[in-house]
MIDOSE-1310 file (N, C-alpha, C; in nm, 2 decimals, decimal comma, always signed):
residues 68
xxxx	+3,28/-6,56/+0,11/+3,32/-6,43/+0,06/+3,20/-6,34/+0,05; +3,18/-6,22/+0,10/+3,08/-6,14/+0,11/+3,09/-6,05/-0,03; +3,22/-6,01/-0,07/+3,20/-5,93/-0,16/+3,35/-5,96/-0,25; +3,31/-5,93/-0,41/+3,47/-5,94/-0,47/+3,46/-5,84/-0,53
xxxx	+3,63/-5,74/-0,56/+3,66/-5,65/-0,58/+3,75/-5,66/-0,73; +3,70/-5,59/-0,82/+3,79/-5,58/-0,95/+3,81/-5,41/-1,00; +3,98/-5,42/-0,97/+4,02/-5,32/-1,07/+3,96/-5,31/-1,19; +3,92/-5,20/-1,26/+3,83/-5,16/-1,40/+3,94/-5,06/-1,48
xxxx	+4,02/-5,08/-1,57/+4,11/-5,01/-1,60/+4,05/-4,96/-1,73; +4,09/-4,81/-1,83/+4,06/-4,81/-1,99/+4,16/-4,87/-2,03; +4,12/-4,97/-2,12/+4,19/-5,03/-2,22/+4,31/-4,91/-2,35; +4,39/-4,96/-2,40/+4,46/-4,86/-2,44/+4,37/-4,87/-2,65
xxxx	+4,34/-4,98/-2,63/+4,28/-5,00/-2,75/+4,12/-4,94/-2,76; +4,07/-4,92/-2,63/+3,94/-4,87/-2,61/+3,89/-4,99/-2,54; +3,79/-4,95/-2,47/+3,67/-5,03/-2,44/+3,73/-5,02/-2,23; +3,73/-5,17/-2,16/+3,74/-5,18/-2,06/+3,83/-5,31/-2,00
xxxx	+3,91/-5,28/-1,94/+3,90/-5,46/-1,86/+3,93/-5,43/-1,72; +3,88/-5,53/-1,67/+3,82/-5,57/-1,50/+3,91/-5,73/-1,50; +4,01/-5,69/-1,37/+4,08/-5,81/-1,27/+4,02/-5,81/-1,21; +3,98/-5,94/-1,08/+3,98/-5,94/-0,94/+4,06/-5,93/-0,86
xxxx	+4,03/-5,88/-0,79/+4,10/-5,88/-0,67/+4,10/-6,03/-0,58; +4,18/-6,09/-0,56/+4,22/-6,26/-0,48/+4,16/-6,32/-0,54; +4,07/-6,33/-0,63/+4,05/-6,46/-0,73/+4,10/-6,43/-0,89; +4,10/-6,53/-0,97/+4,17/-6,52/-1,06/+4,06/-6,51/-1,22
xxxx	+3,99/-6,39/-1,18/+3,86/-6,37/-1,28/+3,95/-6,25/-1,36; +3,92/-6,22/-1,50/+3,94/-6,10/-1,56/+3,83/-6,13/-1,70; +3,79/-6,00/-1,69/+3,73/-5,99/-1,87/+3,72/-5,84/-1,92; +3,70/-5,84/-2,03/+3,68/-5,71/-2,10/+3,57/-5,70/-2,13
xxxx	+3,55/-5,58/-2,20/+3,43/-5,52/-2,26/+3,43/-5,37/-2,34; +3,34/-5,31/-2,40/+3,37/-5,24/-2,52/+3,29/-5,12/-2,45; +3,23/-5,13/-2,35/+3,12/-5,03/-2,27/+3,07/-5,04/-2,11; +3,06/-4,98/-2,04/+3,03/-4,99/-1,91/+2,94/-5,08/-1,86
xxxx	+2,80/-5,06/-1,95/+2,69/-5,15/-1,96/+2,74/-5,29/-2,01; +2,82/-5,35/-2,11/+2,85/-5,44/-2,10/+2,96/-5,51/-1,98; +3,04/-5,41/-1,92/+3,11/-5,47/-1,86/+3,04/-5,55/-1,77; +2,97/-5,43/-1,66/+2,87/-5,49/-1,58/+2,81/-5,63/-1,61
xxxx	+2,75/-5,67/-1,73/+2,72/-5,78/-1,73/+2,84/-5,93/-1,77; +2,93/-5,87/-1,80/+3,03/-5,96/-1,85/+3,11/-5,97/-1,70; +3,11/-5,88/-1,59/+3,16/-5,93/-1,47/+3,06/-6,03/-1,38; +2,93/-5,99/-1,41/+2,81/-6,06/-1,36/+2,85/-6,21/-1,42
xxxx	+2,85/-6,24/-1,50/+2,89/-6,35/-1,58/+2,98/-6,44/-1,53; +3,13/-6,38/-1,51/+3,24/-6,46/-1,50/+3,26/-6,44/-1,34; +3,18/-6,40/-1,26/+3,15/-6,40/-1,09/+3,06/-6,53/-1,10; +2,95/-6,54/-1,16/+2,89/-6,65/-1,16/+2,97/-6,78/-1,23
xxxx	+3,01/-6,76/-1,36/+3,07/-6,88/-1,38/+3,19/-6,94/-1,25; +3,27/-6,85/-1,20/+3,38/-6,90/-1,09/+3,34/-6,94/-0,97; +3,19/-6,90/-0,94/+3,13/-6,96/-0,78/+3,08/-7,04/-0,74; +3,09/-7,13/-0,68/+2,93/-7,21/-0,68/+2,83/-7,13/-0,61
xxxx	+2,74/-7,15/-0,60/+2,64/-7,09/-0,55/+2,62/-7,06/-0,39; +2,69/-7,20/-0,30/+2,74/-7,14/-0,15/+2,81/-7,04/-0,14; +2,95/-7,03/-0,25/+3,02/-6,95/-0,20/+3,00/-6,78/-0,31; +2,91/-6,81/-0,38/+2,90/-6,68/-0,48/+2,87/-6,53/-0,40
xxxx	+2,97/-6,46/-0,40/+2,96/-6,28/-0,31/+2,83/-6,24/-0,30; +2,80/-6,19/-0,22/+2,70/-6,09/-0,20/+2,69/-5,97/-0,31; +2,80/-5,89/-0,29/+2,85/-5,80/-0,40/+2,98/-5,81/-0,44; +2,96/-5,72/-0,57/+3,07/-5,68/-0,67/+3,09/-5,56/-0,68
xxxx	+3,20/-5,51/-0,65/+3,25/-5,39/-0,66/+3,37/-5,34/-0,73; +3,32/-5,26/-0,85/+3,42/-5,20/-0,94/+3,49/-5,10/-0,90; +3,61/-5,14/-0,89/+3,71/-4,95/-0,88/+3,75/-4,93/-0,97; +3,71/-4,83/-1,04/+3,80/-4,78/-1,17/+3,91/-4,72/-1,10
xxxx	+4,03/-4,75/-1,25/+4,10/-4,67/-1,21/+4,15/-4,60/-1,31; +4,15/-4,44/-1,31/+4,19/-4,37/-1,44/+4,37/-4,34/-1,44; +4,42/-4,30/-1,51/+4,56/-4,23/-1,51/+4,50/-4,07/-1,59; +4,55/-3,96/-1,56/+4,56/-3,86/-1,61/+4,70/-3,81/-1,66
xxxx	+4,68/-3,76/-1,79/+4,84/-3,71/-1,74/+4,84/-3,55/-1,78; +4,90/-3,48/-1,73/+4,88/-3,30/-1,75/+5,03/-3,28/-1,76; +5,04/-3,16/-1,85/+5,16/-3,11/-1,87/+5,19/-3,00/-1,75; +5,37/-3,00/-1,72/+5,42/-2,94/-1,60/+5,39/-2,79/-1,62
């Protein structure tokens, strides 16, 4: 796998959480800067080291809502 992909959603409580995309990783976090390292974390804990991605790539994704 060259690269893994995690949805980044805002939490409704505050802070962050991050799914993967085709593997079965998720974690949270209370700040951007922690996320990053708490995805760093649970990408290394799930890989071995042959198969650990190249990169990681966050999509956030925001909702807006505006009145009509």
């Amino acid at each position: 796998m060259s690269e893994v992909i995690f949805v980044v959603e805002e939490a409704h409580e505050g802070g962050f959480s991050a799914r993967a995309l085709g593997v079965s990783i998720f974690t949270e976090a209370d700040t951007v800067a922690e996320l990053h390292e708490r995805v760093r974390d649970a990408v290394r804990c799930h890989f071995d080291e042959r198969e650990m991605p190249k990169v990681i790539r966050l999509h956030f994704v925001r909702d807006d809502l505006i009145s009509a």
